[in-house]
MDAnalysis code that builds the backbone (N, CA, C; Angstrom):
import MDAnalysis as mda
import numpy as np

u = mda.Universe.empty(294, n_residues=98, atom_resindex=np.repeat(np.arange(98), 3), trajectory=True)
u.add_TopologyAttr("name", ["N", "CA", "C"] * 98)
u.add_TopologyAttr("resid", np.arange(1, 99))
u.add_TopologyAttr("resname", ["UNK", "UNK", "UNK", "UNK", "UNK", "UNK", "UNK", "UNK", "UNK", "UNK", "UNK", "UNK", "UNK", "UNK", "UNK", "UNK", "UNK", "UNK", "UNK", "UNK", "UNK", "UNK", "UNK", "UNK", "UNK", "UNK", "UNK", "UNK", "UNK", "UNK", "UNK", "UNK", "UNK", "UNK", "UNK", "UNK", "UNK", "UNK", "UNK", "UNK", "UNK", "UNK", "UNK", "UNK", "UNK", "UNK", "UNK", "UNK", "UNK", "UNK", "UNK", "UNK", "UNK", "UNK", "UNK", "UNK", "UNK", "UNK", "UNK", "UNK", "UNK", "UNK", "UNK", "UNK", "UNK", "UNK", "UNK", "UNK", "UNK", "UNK", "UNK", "UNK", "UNK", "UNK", "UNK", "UNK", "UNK", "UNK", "UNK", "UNK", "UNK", "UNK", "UNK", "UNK", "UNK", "UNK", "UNK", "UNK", "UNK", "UNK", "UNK", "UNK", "UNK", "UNK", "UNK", "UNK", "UNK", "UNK"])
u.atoms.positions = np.array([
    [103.378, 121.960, 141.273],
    [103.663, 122.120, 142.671],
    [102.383, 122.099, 143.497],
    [101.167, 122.712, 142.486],
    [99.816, 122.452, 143.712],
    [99.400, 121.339, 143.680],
    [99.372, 120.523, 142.790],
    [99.166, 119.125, 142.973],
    [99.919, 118.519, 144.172],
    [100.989, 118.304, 144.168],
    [102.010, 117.868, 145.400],
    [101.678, 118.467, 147.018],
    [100.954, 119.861, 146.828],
    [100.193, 120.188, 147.789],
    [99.042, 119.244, 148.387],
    [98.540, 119.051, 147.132],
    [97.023, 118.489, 147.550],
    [97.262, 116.718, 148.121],
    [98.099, 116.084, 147.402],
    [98.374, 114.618, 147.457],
    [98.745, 114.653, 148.485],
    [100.006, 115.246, 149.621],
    [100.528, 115.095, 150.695],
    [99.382, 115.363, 151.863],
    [98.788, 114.658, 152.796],
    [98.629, 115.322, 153.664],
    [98.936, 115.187, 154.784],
    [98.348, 116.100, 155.412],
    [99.458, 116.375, 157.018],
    [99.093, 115.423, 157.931],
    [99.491, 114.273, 158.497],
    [98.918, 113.419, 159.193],
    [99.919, 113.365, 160.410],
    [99.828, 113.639, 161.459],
    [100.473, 113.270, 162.417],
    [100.153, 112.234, 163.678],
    [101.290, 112.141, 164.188],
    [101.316, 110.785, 164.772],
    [100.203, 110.326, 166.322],
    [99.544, 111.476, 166.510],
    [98.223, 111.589, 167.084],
    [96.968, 111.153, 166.279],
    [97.270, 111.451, 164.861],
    [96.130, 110.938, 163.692],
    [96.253, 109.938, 163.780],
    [97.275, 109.293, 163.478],
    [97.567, 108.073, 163.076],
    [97.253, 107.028, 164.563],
    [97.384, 107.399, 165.105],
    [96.996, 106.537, 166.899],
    [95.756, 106.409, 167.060],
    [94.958, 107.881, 166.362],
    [93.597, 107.755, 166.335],
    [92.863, 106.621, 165.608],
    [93.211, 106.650, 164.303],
    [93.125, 105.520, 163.093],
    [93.343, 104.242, 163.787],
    [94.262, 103.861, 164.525],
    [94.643, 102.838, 164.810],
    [93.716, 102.099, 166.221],
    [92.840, 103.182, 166.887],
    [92.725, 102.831, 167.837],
    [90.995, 102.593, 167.380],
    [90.280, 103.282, 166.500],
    [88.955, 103.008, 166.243],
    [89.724, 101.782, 165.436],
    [90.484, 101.113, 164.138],
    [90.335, 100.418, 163.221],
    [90.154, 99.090, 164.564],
    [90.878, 99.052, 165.619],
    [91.334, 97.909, 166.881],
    [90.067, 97.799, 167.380],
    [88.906, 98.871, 167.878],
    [87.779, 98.988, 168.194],
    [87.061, 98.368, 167.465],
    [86.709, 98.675, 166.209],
    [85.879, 98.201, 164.820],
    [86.082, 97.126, 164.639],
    [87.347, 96.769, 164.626],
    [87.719, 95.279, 164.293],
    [87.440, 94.162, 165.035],
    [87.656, 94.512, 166.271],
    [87.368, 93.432, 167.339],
    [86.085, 93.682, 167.607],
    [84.780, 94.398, 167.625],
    [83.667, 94.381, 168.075],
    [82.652, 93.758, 166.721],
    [83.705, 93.772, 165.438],
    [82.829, 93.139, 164.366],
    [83.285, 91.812, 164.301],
    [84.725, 91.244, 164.585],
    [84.843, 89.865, 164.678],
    [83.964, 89.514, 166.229],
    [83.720, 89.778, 166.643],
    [82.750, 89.625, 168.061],
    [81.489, 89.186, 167.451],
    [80.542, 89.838, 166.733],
    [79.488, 90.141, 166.038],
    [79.378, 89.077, 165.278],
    [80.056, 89.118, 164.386],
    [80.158, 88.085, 163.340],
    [80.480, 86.726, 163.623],
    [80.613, 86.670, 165.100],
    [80.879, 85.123, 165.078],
    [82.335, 84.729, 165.003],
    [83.743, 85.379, 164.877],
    [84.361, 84.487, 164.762],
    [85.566, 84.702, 165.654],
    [86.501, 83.633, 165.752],
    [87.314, 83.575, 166.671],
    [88.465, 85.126, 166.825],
    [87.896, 86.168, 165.891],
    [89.263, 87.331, 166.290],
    [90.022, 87.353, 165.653],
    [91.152, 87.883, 164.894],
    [91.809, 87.771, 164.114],
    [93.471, 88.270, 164.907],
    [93.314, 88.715, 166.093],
    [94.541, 89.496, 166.632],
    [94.338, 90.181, 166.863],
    [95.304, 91.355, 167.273],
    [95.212, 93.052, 167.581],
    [95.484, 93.676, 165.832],
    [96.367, 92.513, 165.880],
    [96.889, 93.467, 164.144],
    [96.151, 93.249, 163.273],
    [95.520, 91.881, 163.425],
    [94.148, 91.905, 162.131],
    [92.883, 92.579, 162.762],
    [92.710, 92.741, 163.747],
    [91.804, 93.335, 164.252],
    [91.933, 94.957, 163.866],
    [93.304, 95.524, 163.970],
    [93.117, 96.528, 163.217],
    [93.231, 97.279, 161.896],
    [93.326, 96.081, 160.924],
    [93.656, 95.920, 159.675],
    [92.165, 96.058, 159.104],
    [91.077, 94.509, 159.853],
    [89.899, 94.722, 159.446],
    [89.511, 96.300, 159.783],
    [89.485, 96.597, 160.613],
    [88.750, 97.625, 161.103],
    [89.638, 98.773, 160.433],
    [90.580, 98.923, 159.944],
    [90.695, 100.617, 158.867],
    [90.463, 99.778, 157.581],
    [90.236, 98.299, 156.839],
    [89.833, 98.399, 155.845],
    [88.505, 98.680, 155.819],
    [87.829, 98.684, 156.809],
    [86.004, 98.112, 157.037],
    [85.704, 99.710, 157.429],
    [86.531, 100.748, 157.786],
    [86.574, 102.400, 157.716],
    [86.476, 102.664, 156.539],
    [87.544, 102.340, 155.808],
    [87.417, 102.744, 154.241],
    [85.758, 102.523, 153.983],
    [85.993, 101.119, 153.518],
    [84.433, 100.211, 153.178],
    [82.837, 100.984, 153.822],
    [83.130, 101.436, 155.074],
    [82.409, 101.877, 155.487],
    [81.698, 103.027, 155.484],
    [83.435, 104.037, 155.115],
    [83.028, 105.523, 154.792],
    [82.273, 106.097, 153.465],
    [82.859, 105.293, 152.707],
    [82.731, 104.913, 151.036],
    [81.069, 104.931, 151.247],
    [80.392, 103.806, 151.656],
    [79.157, 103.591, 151.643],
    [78.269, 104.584, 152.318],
    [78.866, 105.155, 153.216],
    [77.758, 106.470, 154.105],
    [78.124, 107.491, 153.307],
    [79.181, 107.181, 152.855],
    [79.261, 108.887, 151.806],
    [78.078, 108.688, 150.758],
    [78.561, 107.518, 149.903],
    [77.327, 106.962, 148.577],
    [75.515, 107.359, 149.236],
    [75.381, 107.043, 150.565],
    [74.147, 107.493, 151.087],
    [73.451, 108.164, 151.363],
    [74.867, 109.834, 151.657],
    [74.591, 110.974, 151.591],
    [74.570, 110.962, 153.953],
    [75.345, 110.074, 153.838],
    [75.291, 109.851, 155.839],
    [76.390, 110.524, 156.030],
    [77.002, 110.968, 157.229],
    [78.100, 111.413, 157.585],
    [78.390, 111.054, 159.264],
    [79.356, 111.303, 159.849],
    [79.369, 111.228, 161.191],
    [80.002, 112.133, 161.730],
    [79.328, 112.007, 163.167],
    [79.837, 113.155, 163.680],
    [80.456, 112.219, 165.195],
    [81.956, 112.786, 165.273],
    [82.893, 112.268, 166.433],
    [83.116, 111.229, 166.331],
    [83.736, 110.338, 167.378],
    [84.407, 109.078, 167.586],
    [83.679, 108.146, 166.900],
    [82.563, 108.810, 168.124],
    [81.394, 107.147, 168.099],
    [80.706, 106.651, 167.044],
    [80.605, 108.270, 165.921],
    [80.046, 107.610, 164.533],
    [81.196, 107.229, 163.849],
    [82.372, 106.997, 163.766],
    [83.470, 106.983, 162.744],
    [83.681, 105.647, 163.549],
    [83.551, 105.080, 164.854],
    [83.593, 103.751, 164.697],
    [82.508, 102.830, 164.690],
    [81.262, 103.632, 164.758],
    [79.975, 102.799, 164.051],
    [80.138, 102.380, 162.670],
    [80.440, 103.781, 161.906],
    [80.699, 103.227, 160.624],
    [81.951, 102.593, 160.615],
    [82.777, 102.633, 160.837],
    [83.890, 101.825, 160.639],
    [83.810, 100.198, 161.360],
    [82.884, 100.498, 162.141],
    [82.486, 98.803, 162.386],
    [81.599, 97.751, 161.562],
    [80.211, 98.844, 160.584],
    [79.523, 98.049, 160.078],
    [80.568, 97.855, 158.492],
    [81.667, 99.142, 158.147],
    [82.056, 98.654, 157.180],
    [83.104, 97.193, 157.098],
    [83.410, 96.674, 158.877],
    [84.277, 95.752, 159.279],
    [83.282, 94.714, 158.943],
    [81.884, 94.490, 159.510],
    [80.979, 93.515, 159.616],
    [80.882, 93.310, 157.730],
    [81.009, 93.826, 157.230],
    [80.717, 93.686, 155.523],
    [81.870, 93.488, 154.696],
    [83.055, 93.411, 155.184],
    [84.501, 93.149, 154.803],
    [84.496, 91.848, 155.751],
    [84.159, 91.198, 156.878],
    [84.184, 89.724, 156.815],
    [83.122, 89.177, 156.474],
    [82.197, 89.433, 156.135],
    [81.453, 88.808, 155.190],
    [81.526, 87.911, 153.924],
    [82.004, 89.590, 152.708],
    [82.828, 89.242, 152.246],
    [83.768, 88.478, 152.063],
    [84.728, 88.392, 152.512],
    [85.798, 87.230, 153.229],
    [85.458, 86.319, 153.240],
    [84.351, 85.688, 154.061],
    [83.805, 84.510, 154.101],
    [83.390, 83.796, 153.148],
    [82.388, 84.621, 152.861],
    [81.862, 83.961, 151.161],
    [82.977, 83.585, 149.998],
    [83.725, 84.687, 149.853],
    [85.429, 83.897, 149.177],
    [86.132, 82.622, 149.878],
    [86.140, 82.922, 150.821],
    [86.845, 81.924, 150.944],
    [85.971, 80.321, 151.274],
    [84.832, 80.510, 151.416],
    [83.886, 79.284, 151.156],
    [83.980, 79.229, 149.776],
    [84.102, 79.428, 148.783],
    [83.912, 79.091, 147.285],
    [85.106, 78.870, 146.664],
    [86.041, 78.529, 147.651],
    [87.452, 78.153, 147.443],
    [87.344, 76.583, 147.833],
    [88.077, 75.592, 147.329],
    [87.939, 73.916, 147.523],
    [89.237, 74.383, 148.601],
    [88.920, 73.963, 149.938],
    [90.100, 73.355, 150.448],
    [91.256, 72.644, 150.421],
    [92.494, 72.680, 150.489],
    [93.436, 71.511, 149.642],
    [93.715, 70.736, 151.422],
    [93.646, 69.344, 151.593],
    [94.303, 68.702, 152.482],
    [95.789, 68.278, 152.396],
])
């Protein structure tokens, strides 16, 4: 039963708006950055909470942390700028089919 404690957590729908509104931020200011045409609102905020993950992951590994908005979408932007990167390089090493 404490396990089931720990796995659930309490996220409400103010969290979740939050998440959604840096991943839309992150996303679109790193497809900006990077050069490329944008991906949408919805890939824009897809990149940007995968490039949060990606991002948090790596400032944690660094021993960095943030504090408020503005660092959680710094990092969540440079982890966006390194998730299309990524991207890119895959999908350049893919043969195009006509």
């Amino acid at each position: 039963m404490a396990l089931a404690n720990l796995v659930i957590a309490d996220v409400s729908v103010t969290t979740v708006i939050w998440w959604l509104v840096v991943g839309l931020i992150a996303g679109f200011l790193a497809s900006v950055v990077m050069r490329g045409g944008g991906y949408g609102i919805v890939g824009d905020i897809i990149v940007g909470l995968v490039g949060a993950f990606i991002g948090g992951f790596i400032a944690n590994a660094l021993g960095l942390g943030s504090s408020g908005i503005i660092g959680t979408i710094i990092i969540a932007f440079i982890g966006a700028c390194i998730l299309i990167a990524i991207l890119r390089l895959v999908s350049r090493s893919y043969p195009r089919r006509l």
